[in-house]
C-alpha positions in Angstrom: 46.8 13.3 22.1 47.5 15.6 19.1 44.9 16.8 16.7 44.4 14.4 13.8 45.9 17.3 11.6 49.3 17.2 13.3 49.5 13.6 13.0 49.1 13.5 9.1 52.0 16.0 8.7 54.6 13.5 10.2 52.7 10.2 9.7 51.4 7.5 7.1 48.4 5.2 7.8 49.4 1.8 6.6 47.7 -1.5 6.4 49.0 -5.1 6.9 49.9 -5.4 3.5 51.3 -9.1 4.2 53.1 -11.7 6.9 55.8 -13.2 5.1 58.9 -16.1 5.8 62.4 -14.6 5.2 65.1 -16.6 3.9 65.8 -17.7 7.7 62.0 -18.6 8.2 61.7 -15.9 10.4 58.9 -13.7 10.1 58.0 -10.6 8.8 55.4 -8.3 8.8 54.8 -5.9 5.6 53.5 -2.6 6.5 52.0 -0.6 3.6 50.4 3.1 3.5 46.6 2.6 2.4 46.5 4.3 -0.2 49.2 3.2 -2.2 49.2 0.7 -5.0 50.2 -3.0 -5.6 54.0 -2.6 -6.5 53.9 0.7 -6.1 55.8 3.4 -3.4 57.3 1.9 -0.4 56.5 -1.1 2.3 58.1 -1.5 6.0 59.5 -4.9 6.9 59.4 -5.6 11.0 60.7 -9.0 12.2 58.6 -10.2 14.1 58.3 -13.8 16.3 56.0 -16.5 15.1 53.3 -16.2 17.6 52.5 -12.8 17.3 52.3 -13.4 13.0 50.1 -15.9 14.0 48.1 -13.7 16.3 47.9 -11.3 13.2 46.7 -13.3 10.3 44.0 -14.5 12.6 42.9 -11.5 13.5 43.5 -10.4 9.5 41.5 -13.0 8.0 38.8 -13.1 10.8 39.8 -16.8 11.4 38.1 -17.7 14.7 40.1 -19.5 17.3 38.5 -22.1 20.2 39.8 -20.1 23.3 41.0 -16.6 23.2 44.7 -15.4 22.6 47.0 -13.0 24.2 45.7 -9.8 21.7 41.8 -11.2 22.2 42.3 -11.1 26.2 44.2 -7.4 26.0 41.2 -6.3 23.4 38.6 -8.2 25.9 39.9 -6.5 29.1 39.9 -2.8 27.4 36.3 -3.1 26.2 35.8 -4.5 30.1 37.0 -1.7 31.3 35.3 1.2 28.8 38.6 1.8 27.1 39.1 2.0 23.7 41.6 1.7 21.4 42.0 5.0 19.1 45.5 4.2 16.9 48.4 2.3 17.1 51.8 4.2 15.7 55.3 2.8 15.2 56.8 6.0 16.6 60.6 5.6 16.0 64.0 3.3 15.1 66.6 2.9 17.0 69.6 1.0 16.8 67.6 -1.7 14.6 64.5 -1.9 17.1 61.2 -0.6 16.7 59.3 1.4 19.0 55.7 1.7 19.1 52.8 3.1 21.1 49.1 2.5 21.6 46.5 5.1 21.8 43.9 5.1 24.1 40.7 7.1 25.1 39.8 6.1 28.7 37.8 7.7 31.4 37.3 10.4 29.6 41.0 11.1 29.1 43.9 10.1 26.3 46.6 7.7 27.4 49.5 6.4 25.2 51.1 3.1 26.2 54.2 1.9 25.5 54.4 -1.2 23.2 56.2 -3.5 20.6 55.5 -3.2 17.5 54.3 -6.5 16.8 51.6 -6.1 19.8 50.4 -2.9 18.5 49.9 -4.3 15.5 47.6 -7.0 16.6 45.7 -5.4 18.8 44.7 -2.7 16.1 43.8 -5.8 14.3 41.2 -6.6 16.5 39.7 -3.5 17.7 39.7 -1.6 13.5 42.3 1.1 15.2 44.3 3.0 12.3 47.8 2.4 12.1 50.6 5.2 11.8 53.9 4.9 11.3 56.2 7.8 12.0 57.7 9.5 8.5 61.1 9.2 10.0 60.4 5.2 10.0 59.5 5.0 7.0 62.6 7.2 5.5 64.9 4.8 7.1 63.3 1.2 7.4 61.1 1.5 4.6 61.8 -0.3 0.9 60.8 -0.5 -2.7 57.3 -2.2 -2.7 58.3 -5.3 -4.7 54.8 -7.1 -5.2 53.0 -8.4 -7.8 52.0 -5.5 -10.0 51.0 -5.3 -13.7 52.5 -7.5 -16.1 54.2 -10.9 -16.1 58.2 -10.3 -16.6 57.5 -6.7 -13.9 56.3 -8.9 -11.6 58.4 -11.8 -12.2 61.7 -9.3 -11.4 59.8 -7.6 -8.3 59.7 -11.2 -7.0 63.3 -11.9 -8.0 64.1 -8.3 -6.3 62.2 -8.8 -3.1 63.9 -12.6 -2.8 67.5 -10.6 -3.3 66.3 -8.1 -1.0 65.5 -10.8 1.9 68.5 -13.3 1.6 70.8 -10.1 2.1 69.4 -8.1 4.9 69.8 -9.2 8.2 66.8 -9.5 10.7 69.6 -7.5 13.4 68.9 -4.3 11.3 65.3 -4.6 11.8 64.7 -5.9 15.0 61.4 -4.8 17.2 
């Protein structure tokens, strides 16, 4: 793997800044760069299916479950096997879809693994690995940040903007 360094110059750590319902009640996930404010700079939508939202707010909110999911099993099995998970990145666009990759340090080597999104996302989750998303993402998936910022009648129009914002796009631009 690069040096950390390299990575800063062409990536921004985000957060899971939400999981939100479009107008279709499909879901999204929100994707915000840490250090940026509430309403404030710009967010990435991915669409994303329900299960793997699901596997996400869990892991989020620290919500335990009776018997392990998919992400707990994949986070299980690394620890099993002395592997650890370093970063996630969303490395690219194309075509609408959403490519991402999952770092690893493993027997004393780096591997990167090829994954969705969505996968990436929850496995970082559960193991406290940073996620990147490549600049180039954000330039052309990224939008205004449309939270709940400051005052009443701001954040009353963000809302208004954001709903606008999901009733016309269409999940096909975005999809992992």
């Amino acid at each position: 793997m690069a040096s950390e360094g390299r990575w800063e110059d062409v990536m921004v750590q985000v957060r899971v800044a939400a999981i939100a319902l479009d107008q279709s009640g499909q879901h999204v996930i929100l994707l915000k760069p840490v250090d940026a404010e509430p309403g404030q700079g710009r967010i990435l939508p991915i669409w994303i299916g329900a299960q793997e939202a699901t596997s996400i707010l869990i892991a989020v909110e620290g919500a335990a479950t009776s018997r392990p999911l998919a992400h707990d099993l994949m986070r299980s099995m690394l620890e099993s096997l002395g592997a650890e998970v370093d970063r996630v990145e969303v490395t690219r666009i194309d075509d609408g879809t959403f490519y991402a990759e999952v770092g690893l340090h493993a027997g004393g080597g780096d591997l990167r693994i090829d994954a969705r999104p969505s996968d990436a996302v929850a496995l970082a989750s559960r193991t406290a690995a940073p996620i990147w998303v490549a600049d180039e993402v954000f330039e052309e998936a990224g939008v205004p940040d449309m939270t709940l910022a400051g005052d009443e009648a701001g954040a009353e129009e963000n809302v208004e903007e954001f709903k606008r914002f999901l009733e016309e796009v269409d999940p096909e631009d975005f999809r992992e």
